[in-house]
C-alpha positions as CSV (number, residue, x, y, z in Angstrom):
1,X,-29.6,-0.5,-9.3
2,X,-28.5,-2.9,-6.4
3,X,-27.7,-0.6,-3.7
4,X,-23.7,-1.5,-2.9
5,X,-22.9,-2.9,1.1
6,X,-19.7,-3.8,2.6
7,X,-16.2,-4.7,0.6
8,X,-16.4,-4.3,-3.0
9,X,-13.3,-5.6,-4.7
10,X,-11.6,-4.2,-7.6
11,X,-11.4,-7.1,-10.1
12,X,-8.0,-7.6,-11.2
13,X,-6.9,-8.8,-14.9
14,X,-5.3,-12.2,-14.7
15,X,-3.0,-12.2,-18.2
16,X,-1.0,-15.2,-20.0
17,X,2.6,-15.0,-21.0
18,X,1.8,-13.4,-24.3
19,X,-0.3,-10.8,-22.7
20,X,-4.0,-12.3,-23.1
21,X,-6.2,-12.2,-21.2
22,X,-6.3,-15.3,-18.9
23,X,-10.7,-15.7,-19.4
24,X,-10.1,-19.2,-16.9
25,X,-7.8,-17.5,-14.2
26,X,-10.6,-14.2,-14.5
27,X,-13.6,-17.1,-13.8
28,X,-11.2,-18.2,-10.9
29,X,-11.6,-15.3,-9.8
30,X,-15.1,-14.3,-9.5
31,X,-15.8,-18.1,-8.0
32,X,-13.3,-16.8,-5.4
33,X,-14.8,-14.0,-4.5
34,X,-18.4,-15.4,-4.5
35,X,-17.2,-17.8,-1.6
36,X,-16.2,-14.7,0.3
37,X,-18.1,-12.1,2.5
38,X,-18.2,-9.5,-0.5
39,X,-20.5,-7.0,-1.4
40,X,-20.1,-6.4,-5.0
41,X,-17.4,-6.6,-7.9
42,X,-16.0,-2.9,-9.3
43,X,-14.5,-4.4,-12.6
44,X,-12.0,-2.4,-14.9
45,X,-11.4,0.1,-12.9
46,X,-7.8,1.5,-12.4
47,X,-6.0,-1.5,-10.5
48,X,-7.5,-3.6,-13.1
49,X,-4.9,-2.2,-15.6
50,X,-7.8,-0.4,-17.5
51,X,-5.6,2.1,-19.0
52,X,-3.2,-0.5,-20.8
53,X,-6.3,-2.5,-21.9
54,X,-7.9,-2.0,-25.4
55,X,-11.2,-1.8,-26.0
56,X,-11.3,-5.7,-27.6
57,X,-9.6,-6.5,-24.3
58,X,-11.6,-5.1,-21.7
59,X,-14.8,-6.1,-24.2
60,X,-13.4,-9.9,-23.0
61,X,-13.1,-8.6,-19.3
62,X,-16.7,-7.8,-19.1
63,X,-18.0,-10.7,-20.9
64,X,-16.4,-13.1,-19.3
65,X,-17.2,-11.5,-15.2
66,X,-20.7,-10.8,-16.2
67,X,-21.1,-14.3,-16.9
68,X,-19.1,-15.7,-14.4
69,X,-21.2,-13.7,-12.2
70,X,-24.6,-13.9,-13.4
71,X,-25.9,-11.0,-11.6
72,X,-25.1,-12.9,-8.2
73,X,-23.5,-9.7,-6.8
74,X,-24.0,-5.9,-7.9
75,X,-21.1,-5.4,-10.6
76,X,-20.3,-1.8,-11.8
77,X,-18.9,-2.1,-15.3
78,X,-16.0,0.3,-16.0
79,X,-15.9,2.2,-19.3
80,X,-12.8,5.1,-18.8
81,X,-11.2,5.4,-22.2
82,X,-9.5,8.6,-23.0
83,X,-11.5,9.2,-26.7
84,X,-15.2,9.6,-25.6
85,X,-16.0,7.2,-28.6
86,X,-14.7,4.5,-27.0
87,X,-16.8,5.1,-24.0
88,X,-19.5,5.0,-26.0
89,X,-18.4,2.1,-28.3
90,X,-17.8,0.0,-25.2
91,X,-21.1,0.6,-23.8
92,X,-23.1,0.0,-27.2
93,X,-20.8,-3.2,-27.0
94,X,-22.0,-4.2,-23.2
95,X,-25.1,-3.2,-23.0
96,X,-27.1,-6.4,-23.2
97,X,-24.6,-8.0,-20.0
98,X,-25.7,-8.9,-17.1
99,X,-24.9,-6.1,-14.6
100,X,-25.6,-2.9,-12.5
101,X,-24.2,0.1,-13.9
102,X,-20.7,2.0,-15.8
103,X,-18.7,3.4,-13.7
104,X,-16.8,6.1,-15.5
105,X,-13.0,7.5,-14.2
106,X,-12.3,10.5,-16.7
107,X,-8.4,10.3,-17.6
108,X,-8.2,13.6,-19.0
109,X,-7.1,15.4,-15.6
110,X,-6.7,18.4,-17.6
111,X,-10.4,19.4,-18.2
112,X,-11.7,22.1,-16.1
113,X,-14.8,21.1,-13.4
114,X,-16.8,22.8,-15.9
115,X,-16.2,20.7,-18.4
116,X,-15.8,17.6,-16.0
117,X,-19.4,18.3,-15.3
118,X,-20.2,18.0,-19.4
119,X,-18.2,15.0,-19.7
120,X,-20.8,13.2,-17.5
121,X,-24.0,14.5,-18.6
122,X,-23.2,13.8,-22.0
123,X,-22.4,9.6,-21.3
124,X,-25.3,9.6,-18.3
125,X,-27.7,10.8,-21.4
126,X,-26.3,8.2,-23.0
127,X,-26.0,5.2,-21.4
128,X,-28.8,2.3,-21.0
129,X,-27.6,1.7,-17.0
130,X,-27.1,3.9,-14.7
131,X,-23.6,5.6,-14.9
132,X,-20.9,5.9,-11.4
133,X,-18.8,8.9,-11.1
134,X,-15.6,7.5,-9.9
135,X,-12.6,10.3,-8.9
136,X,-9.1,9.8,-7.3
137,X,-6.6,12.6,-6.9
138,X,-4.2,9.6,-8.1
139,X,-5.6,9.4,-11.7
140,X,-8.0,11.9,-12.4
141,X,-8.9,15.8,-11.7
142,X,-10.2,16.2,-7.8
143,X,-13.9,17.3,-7.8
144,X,-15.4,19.4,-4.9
145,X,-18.3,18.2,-3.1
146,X,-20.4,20.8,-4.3
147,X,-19.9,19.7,-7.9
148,X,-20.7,15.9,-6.3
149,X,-24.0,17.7,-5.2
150,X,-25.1,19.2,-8.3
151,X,-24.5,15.7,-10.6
152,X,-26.1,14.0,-7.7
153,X,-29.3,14.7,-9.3
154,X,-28.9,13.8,-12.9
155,X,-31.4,10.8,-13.2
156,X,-28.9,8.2,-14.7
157,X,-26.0,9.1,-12.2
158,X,-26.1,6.7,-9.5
159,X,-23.3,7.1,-7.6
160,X,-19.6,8.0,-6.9
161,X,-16.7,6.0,-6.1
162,X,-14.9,8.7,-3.9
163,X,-11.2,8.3,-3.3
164,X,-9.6,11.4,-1.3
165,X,-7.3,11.9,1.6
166,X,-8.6,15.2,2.6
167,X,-11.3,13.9,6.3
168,X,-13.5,16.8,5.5
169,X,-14.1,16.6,1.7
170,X,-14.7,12.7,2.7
171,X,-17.1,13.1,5.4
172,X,-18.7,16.5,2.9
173,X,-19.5,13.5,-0.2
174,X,-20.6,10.8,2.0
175,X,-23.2,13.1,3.8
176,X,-25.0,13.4,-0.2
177,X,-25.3,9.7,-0.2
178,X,-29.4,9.5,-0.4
179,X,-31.8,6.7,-1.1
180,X,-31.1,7.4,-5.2
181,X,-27.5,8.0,-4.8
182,X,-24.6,6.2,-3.3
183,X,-21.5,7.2,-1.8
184,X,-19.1,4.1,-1.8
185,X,-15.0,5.6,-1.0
186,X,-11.3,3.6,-1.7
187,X,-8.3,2.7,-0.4
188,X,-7.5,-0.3,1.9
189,X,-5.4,1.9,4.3
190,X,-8.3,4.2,5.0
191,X,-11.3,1.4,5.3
192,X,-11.8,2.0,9.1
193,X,-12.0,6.0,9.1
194,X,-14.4,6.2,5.7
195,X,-16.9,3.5,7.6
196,X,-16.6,5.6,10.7
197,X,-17.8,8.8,8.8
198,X,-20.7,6.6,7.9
199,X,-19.8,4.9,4.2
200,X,-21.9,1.4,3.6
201,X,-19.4,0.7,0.8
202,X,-15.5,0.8,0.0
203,X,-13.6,-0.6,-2.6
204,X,-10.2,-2.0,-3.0
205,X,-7.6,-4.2,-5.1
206,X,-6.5,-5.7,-2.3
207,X,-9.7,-7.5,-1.7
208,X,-9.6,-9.1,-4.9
209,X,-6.7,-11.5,-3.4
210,X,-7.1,-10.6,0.0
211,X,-10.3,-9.8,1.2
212,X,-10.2,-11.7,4.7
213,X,-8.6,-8.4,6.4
214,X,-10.8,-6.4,5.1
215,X,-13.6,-8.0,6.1
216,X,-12.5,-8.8,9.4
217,X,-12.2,-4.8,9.8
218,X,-15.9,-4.6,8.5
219,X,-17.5,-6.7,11.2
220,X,-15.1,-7.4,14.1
221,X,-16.2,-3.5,15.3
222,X,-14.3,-4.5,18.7
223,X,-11.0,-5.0,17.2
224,X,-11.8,-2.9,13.8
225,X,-9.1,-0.4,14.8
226,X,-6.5,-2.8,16.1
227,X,-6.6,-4.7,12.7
228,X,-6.7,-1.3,10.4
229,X,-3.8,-0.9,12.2
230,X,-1.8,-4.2,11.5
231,X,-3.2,-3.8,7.9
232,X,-1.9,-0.1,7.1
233,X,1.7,-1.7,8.3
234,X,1.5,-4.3,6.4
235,X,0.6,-2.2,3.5
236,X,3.6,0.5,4.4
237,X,5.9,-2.8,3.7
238,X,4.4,-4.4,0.7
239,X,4.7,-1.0,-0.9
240,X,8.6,-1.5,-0.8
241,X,8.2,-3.5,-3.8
242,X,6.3,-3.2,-7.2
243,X,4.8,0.3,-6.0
244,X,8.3,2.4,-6.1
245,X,7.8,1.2,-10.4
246,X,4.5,0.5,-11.2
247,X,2.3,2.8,-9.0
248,X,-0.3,0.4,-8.7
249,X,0.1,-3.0,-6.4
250,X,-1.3,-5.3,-8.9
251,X,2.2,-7.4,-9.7
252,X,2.1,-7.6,-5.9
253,X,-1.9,-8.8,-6.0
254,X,-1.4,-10.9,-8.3
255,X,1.3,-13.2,-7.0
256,X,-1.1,-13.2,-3.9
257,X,-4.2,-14.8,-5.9
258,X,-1.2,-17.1,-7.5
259,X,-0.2,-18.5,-4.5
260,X,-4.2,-19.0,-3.9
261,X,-3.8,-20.5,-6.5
262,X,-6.2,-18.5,-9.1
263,X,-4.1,-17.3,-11.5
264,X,-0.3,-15.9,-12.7
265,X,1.5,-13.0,-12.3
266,X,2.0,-11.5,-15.8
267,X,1.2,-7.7,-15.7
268,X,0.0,-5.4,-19.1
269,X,2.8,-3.6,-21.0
270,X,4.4,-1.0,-19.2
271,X,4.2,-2.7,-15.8
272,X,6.6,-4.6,-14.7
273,X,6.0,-8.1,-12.9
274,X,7.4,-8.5,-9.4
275,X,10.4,-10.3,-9.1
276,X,12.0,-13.4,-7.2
277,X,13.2,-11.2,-4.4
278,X,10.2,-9.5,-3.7
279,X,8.1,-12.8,-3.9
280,X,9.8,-14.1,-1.4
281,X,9.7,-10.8,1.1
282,X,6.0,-10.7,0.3
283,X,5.8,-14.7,1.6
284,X,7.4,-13.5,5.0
285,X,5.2,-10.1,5.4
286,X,2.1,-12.6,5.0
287,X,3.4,-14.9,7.8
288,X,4.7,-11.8,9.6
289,X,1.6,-10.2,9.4
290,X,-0.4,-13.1,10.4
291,X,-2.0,-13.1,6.8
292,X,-0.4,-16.2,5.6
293,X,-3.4,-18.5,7.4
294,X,-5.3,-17.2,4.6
295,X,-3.4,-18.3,1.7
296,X,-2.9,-22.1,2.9
């Protein structure tokens, strides 16, 4: 596959009122990212709402981003359903897309490494592109990087998304990125430290409606830390909205790309949307913040 460079953006799922998916706000999307300094697309992945989504659902996610993209920029497919028949269901389903590779995040965070280690042998074997590992202490069961080393060299695992706060376990998985296997790592608030122990690649769902920080971080090395800096603040407020509910900042991400003027704000069931108040604090922390010159 496409070796991955720079921001990769988690592709968030635009929804109408009645919950549908929102296929013209999700092409919005992609166009919007293709006019921006991005490096790939990581679609269905957990700030994509993956987890609420059925398997119909996210079968109309990836159709309508693989088109939309048309191989333009390396796209990893997600495919993390609880039942593994659905993994394999939604691969059979996807297989003749135009994309990269699966990226798998196993939801069942009680399985033991042993059987973690299973679990992805059994869908690499299995799957006609080349399969991600992808692991956050948020979502799933924390891996070591000694079991990162040992799947390293199963021939259809390419990768491993690798979300952590723990410096050494960070800098331990990046230093097993090799020519046939790729380290990419997550989280907008920890962009500058993962690039300076030496990742190419990092994701987030922030730079689905908000790349321009991120980016700025990538390539402005003299001012990189400076502008981590205002970003992680700005981050510390935004999270005194949907975050305290919903976990995830996609109701927040989402009224973003709205006032970009991409798509709405509904959220799946179980999420809540963010409300009047908090659109109108997240207006001010974009000015604030000096992020507003983005939106227009």
């Amino acid at each position: 596959m496409r070796e991955l460079n720079g921001i990769i953006p988690v592709v968030l799922t635009p929804l109408t009122e009645d919950k549908s998916i929102d296929v013209e706000g999700l092409i919005r999307i992609v166009e919007f990212l293709h006019t921006k300094d991005v490096g790939g697309l990581w679609v269905l992945g957990t700030g994509s709402e993956d987890m609420h989504l059925s398997l119909c659902n996210r079968h109309l996610v990836a159709q309508t981003v693989c088109e939309a993209n048309n191989g333009k920029l390396p796209l990893i497919l997600g495919t993390g359903f609880f039942a593994m028949d659905e993994i394999l269901a939604f691969m059979d389903l996807t297989k003749r897309f135009i994309f990269d590779a699966y990226h798998v995040m196993p939801y069942n965070s009680n399985l033991s490494l042993d059987r973690l280690d299973w679990f992805y042998r059994y869908i690499a074997d299995r799957a006609t592109k080349p399969l991600w590992m992808y692991t956050s202490g948020n979502w799933s069961k924390a891996v070591t990087p000694e079991f990162v080393y040992v799947l390293s060299y199963h021939s259809n695992i390419a990768g491993i998304k690798f979300s952590n706060t723990n410096t050494k376990d960070l800098l331990d998985v990046i230093s097993l990125a090799r020519e046939d296997f790729q380290v990419i790592t997550a989280v907008a608030s920890q962009l500058y430290t993962c690039l300076e122990l030496g990742v190419y690649a990092h994701t987030s769902s922030l730079a689905c409606c908000l790349p321009e920080p991120m980016t700025e971080i990538l390539y402005d090395t003299d001012y990189a830390l400076e502008k981590q800096r205002i970003l992680n603040d700005f981050l510390t407020d935004m999270a005194g909205n949907t975050k305290k509910d919903n976990f995830l900042q996609a109701a927040d991400e989402k009224y973003i790309l709205h006032l970009r003027g991409i798509c709405d704000t509904y959220m799946t069931d179980g999420y809540r949307e963010i409300d009047d108040e908090e659109k109108r604090r997240l207006v001010r922390l974009l000015k604030e913040y000096g992020y507003g010159k983005f939106i227009g």
